[in-house]
DOTI-612810 format. One record per residue (C-alpha): residue in one letter; x, y, z. Coordinates in pm, 1 decimal. Example, Ala and Ser with C-alpha at 12.3 -4.5 7.8 and 13.67 -1.06 7.14 Angstrom:
// DOTI-612810
+------+----------+----------+----------+
! bagu !        x !        y !        z !
+------+----------+----------+----------+
!    a !   1230.0 !   -450.0 !    780.0 !
!    s !   1367.0 !   -106.0 !    714.0 !
+------+----------+----------+----------+
//
This chain:
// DOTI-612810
+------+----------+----------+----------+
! bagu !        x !        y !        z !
+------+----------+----------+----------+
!    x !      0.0 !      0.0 !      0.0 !
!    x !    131.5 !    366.1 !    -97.4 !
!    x !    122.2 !    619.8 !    166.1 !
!    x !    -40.2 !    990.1 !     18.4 !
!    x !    338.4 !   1135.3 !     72.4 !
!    x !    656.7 !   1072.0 !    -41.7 !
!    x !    781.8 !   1196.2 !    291.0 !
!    x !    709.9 !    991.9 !    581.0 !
!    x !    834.3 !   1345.3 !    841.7 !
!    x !    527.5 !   1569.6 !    708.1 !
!    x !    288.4 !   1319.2 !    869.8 !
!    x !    159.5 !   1208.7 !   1190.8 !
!    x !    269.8 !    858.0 !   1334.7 !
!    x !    174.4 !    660.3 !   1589.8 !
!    x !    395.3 !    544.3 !   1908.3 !
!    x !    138.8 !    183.2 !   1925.4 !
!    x !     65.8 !      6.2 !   2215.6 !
!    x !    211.0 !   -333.7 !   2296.8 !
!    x !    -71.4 !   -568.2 !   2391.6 !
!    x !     16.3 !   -844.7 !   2677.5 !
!    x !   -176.5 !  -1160.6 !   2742.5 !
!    x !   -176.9 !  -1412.0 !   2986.2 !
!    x !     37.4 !  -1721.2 !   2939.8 !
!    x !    -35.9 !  -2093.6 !   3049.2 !
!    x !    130.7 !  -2003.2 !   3413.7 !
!    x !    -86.1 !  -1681.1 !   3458.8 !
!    x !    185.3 !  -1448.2 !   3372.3 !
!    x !    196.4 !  -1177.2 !   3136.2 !
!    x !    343.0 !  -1202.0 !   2791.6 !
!    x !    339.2 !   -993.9 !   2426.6 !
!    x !     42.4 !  -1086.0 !   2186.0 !
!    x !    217.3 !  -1053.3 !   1890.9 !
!    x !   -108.9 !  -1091.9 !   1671.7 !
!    x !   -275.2 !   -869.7 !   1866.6 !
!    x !     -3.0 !   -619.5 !   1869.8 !
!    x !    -21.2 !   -633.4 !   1482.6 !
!    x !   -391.9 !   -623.8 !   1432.8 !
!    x !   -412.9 !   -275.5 !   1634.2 !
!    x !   -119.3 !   -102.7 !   1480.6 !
!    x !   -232.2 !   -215.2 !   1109.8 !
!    x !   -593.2 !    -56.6 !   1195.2 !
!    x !   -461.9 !    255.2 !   1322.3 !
!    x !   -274.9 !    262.1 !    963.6 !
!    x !   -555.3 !    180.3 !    769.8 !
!    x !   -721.5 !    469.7 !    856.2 !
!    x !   -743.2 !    821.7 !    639.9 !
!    x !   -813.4 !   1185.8 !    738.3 !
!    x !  -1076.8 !   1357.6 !    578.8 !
!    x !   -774.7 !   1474.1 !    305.7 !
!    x !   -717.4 !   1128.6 !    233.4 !
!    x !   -403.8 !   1064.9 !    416.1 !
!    x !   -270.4 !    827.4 !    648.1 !
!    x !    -11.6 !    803.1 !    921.5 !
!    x !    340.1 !    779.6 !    788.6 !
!    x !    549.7 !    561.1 !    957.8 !
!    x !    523.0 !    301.0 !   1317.9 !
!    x !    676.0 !    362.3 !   1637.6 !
!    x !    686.5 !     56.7 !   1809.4 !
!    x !    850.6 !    -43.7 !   2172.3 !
!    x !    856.8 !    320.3 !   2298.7 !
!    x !    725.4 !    476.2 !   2593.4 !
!    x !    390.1 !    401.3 !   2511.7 !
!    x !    450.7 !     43.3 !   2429.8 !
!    x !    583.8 !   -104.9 !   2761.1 !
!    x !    937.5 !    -18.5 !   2650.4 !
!    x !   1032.3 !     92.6 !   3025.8 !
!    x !    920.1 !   -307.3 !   3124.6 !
!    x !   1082.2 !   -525.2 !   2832.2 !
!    x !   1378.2 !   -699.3 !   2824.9 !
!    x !   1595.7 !   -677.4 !   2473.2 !
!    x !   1515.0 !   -977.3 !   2386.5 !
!    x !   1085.5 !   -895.6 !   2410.2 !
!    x !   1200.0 !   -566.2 !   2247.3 !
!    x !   1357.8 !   -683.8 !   1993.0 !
!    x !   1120.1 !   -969.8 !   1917.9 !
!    x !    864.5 !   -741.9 !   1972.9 !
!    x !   1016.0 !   -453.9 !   1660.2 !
!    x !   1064.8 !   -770.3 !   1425.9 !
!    x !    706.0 !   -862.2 !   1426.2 !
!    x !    620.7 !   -496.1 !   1400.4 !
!    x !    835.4 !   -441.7 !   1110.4 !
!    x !    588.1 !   -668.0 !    938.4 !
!    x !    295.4 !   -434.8 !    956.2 !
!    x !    559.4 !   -100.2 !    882.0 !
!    x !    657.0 !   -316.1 !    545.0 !
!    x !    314.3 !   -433.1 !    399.1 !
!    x !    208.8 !    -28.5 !    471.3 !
!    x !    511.3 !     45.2 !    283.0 !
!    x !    620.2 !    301.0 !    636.6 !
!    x !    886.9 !    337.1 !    798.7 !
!    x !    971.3 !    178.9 !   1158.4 !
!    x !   1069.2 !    387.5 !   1413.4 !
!    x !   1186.1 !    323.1 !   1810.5 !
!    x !   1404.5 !    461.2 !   2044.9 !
!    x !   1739.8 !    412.6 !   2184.9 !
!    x !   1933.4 !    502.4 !   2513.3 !
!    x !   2188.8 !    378.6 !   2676.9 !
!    x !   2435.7 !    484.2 !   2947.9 !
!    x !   2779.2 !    511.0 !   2696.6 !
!    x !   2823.7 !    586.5 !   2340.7 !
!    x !   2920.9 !    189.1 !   2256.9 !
!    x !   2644.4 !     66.4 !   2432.4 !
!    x !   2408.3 !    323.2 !   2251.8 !
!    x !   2602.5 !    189.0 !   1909.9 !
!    x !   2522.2 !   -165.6 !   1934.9 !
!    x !   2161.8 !    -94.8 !   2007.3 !
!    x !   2116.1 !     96.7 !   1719.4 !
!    x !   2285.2 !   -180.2 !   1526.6 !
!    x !   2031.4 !   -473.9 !   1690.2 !
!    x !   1734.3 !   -237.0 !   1597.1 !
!    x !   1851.9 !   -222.9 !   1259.3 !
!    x !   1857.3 !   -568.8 !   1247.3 !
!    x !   1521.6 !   -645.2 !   1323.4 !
!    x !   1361.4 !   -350.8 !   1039.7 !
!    x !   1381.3 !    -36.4 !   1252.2 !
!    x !   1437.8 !    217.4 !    995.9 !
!    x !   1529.4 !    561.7 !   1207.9 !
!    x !   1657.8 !    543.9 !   1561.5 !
!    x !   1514.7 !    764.8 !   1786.1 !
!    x !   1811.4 !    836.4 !   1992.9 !
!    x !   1778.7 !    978.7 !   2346.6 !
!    x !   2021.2 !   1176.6 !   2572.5 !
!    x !   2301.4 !    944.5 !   2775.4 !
!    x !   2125.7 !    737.6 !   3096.2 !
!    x !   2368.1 !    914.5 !   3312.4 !
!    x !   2296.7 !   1092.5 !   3662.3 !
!    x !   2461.9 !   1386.0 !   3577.5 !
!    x !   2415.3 !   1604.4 !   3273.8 !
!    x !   2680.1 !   1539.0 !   3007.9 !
!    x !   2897.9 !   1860.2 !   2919.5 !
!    x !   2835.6 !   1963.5 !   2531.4 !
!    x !   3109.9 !   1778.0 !   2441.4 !
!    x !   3025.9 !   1500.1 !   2586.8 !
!    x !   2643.7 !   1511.5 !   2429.8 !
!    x !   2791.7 !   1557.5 !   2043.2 !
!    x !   3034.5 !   1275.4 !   2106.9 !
!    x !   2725.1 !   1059.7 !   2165.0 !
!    x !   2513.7 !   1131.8 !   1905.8 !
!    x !   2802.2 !   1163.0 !   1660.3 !
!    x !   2885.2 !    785.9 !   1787.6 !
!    x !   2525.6 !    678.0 !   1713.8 !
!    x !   2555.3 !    841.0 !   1361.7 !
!    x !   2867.7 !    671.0 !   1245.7 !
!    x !   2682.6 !    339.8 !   1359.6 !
!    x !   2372.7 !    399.8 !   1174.9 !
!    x !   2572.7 !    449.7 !    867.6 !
!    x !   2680.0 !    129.8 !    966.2 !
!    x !   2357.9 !    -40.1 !    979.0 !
!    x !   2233.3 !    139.3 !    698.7 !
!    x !   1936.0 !    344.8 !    884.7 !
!    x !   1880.9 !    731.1 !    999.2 !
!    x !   1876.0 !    855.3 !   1355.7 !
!    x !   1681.2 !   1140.6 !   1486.7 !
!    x !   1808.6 !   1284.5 !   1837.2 !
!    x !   1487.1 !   1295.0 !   2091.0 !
!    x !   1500.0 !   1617.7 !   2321.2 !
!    x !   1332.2 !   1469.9 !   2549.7 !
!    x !   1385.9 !   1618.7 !   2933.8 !
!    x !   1162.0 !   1456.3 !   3135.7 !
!    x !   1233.1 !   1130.8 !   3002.3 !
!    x !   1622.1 !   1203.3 !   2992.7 !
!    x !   1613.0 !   1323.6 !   3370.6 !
!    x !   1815.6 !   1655.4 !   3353.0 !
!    x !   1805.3 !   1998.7 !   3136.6 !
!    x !   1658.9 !   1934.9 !   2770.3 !
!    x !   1940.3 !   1981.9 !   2462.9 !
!    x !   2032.3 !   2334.5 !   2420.3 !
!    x !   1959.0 !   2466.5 !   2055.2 !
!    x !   2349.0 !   2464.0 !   1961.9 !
!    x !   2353.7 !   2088.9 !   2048.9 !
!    x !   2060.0 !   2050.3 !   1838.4 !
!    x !   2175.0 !   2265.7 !   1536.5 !
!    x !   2472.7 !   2058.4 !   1503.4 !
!    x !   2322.5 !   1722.5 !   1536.0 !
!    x !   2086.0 !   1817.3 !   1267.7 !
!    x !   2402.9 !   1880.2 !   1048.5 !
!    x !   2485.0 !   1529.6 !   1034.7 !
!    x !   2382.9 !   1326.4 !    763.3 !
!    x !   2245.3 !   1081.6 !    912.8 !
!    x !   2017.1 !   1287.1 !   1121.5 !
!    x !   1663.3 !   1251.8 !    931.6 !
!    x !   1458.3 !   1504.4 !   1195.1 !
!    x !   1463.0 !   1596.2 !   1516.7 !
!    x !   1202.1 !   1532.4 !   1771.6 !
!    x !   1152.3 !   1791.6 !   2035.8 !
!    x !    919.1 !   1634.7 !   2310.5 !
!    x !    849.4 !   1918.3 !   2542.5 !
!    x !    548.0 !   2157.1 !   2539.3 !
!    x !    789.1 !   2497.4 !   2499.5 !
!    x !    778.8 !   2508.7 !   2140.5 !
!    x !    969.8 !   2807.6 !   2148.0 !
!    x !   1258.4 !   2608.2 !   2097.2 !
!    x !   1111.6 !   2466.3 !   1737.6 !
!    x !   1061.4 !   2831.0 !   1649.1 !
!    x !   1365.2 !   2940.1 !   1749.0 !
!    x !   1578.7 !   2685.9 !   1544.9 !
!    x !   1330.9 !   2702.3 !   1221.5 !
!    x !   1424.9 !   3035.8 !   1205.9 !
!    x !   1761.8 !   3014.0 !   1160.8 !
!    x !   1735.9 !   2716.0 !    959.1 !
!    x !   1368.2 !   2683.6 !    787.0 !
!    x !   1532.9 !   2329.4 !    600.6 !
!    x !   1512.9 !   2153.2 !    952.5 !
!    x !   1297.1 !   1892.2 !    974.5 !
!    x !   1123.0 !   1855.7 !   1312.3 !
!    x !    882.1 !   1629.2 !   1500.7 !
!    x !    654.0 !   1700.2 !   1763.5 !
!    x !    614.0 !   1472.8 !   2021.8 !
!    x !    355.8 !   1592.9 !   2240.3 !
!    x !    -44.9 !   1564.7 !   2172.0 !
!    x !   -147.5 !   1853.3 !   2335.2 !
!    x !    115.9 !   2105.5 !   2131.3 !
!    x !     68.2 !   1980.5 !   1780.9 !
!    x !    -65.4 !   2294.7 !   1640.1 !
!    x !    171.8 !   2510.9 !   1824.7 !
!    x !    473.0 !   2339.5 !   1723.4 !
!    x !    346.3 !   2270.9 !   1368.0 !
!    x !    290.5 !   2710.2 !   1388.6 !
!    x !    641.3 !   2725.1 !   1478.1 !
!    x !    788.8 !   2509.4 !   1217.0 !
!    x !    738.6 !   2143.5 !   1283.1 !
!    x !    685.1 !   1906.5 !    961.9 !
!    x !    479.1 !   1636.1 !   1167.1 !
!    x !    465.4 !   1440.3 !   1450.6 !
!    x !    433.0 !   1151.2 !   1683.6 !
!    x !    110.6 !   1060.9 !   1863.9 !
!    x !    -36.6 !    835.4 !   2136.6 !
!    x !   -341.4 !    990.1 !   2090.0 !
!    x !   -358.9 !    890.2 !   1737.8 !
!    x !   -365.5 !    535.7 !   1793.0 !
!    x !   -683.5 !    606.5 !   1999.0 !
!    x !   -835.3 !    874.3 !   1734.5 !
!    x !   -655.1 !    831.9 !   1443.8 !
!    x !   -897.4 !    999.1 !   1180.1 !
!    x !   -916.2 !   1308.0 !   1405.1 !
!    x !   -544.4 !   1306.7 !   1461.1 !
!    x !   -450.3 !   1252.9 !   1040.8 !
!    x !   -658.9 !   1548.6 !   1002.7 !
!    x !   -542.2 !   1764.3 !   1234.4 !
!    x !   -192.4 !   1724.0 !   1058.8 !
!    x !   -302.2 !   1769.5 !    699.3 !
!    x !   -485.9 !   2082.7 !    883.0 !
!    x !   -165.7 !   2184.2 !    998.9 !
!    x !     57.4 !   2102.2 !    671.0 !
!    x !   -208.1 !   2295.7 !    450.4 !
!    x !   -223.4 !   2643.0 !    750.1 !
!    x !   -542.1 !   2614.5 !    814.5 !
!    x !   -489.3 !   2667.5 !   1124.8 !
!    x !   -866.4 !   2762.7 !   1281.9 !
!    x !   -996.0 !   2395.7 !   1168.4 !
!    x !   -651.8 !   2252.4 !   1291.1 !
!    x !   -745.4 !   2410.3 !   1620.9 !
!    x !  -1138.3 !   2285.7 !   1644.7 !
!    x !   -956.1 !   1908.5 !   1652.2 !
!    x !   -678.8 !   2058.3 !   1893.2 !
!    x !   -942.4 !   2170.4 !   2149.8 !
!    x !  -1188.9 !   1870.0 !   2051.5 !
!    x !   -921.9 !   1643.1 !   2177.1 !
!    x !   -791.0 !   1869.4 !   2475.5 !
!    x !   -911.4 !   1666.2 !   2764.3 !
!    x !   -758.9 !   1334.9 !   2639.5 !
!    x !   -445.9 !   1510.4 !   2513.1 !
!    x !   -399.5 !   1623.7 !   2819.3 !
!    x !   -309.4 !   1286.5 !   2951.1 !
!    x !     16.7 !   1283.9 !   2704.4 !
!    x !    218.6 !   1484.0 !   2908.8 !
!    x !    176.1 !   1290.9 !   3199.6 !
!    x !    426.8 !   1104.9 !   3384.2 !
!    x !    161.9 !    787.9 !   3344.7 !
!    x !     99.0 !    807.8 !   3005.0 !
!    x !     79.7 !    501.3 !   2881.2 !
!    x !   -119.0 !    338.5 !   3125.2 !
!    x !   -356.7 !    619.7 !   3079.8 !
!    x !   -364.5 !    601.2 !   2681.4 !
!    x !   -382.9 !    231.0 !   2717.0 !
!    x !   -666.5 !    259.3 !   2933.5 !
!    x !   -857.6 !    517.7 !   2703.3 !
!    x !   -747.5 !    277.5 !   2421.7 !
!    x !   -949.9 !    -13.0 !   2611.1 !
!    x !  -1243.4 !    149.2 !   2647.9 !
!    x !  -1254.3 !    318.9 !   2262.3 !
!    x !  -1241.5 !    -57.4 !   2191.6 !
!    x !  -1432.7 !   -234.4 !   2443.8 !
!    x !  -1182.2 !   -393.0 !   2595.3 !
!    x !  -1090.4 !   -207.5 !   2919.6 !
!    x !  -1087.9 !   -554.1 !   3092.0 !
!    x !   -855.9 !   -759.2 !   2823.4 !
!    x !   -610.8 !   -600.1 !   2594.4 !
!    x !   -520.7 !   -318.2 !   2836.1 !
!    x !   -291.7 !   -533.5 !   3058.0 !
!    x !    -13.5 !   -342.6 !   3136.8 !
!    x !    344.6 !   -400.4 !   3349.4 !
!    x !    255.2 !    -59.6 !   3431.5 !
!    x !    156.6 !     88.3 !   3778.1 !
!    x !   -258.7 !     13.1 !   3839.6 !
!    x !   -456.0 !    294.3 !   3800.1 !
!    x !   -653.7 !    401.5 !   4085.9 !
!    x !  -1054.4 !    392.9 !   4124.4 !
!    x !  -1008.0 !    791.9 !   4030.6 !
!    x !   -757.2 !    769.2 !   3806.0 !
!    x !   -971.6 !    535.8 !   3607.5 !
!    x !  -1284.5 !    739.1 !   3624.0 !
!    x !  -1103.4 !   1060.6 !   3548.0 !
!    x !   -927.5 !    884.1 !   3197.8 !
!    x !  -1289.4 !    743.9 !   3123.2 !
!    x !  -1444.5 !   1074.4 !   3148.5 !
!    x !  -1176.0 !   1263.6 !   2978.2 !
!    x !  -1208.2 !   1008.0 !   2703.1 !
!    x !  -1561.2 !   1024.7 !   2667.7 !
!    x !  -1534.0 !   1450.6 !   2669.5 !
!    x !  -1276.7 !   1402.2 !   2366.9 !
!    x !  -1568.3 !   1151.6 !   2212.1 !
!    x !  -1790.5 !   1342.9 !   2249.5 !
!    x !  -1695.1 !   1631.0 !   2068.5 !
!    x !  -1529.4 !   1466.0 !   1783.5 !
!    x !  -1832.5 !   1309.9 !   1689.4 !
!    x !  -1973.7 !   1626.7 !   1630.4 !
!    x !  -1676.3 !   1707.9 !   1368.2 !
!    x !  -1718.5 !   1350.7 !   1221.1 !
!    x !  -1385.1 !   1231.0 !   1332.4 !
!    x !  -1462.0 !    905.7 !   1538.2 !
!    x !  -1391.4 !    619.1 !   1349.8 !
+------+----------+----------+----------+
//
């Protein structure tokens, strides 16, 4: 199947769930076929422009990445890479490790199994790394993508990374190297987008927070990467062609249509949230949504559900439910 774009970066894509069942000794374990079935739906589906998401980011926060061994992981991106290849998208996941080598033979063991571009985030170190020390890394993780053949894009990611997010200068220069595809900025300052789009308006950048997608597409990004989507997809493709054409007052009715369930992307439990929104979109708040996440409270659940249903609600009334 051809995607409506040649280029994968001006779209929205979907960081999909990883669904668990229960083995013969009660414990939890990947559905595969499940895991397939959801993130091929979420592809199938087209904005009102006729679009559809443009690549699959598998085994990231939102799909138990924190709880998986390599081995799951990796098994996990091969049968994913499945899906990204018979939608004829890329496959995307992340990468972090604690030294430069260590970050150099993941990248090489995601290439491996069909991961396309690398998202590649700061060191795993206590202590913020000096400059330097931050280019080295990423420079590392470029030479070994040549390597393997695949891109990389650096993921400015702060709350994830555990210290200060990349300054712009760090970010300038790791968009200089070749194998850098995009950037993805994950923080809701899009000032920071802006600021490097204007000194560069060739950058190609990524959003990678829900509730910011219009803001950061106004201030230069190309596309960006969902959890939202995979619950709303139609709404969420549209949104982005909203955004790639400047229409930016319809962009905005989806923006503030989703709001309350957006809300829950920039949340330190994100993915159990999403998942739980996901299970009840689908019926299936009972079954698909087990997580090795933390359980959700009785008021944590009841404030996803009625966040979900708000965002529901709403859409419905701009036709964008599927």
């Amino acid at each position: 199947m051809e995607t409506t774009r040649t280029d994968w970066r001006y779209t929205v894509m979907p960081a999909v769930f990883t669904w668990l069942k229960e083995s013969a000794t009660g414990a939890l374990e990947i559905d595969f076929a499940a895991t397939q079935k959801y993130a091929a739906d979420i592809l199938k589906v087209q904005g009102k422009g006729g679009s559809r998401m443009g690549g699959l980011v598998g085994s990231g926060t939102l799909g138990e990445n924190s709880y998986l061994s390599s081995e799951q992981r990796l098994s996990l991106l091969e049968c994913l890479s499945v899906v990204a290849k018979e939608y004829n998208v890329p496959l995307i996941s992340g990468a972090a490790a604690e030294t430069k080598e260590e970050l150099a033979t993941i990248v090489k063991a995601l290439a491996a199994v069909g991961v396309d571009t690398v998202m590649v985030m700061p060191p795993k170190t206590k202590e913020a790394p000096s400059d330097e020390e931050m280019y080295a890394y990423y420079a590392f993780s470029a030479v070994a993508a040549k390597e393997a053949g695949v891109t990389i894009m650096p993921y400015n990611n702060p709350d994830a990374a555990g210290y200060h997010a990349l300054s712009t200068d760090i970010l300038r220069k790791l968009a200089a190297l070749p194998e850098v595809t995009a950037l993805k900025i994950s923080t809701t300052d899009v000032s920071t987008i802006e600021t490097l789009m204007l000194e560069n308006k060739e950058l190609k950048i990524l959003a990678g927070v829900d509730t910011v997608t219009v803001h950061a597409g106004l201030a230069g990004a190309c596309g960006g990467i969902t959890g939202v989507g995979c619950i709303f997809p139609k709404a969420s493709v549209t949104m982005q062609e909203y955004v790639n054409n400047g229409e930016w007052a319809e962009a905005n009715k989806i923006s503030q249509a989703m709001n309350s369930i957006s809300y829950l992307d920039a949340q330190p439990l994100l993915m159990e949230y999403l998942k739980f929104a996901f299970g009840i979109h689908h019926q299936d708040a009972a079954g698909g949504v087990r997580t090795f996440g933390k359980a959700l409270t009785q008021e944590q659940i009841d404030d996803v559900r009625a966040r979900y249903v708000l965002a529901k609600e709403r859409l419905e009334i701009l036709d964008l439910v599927d």
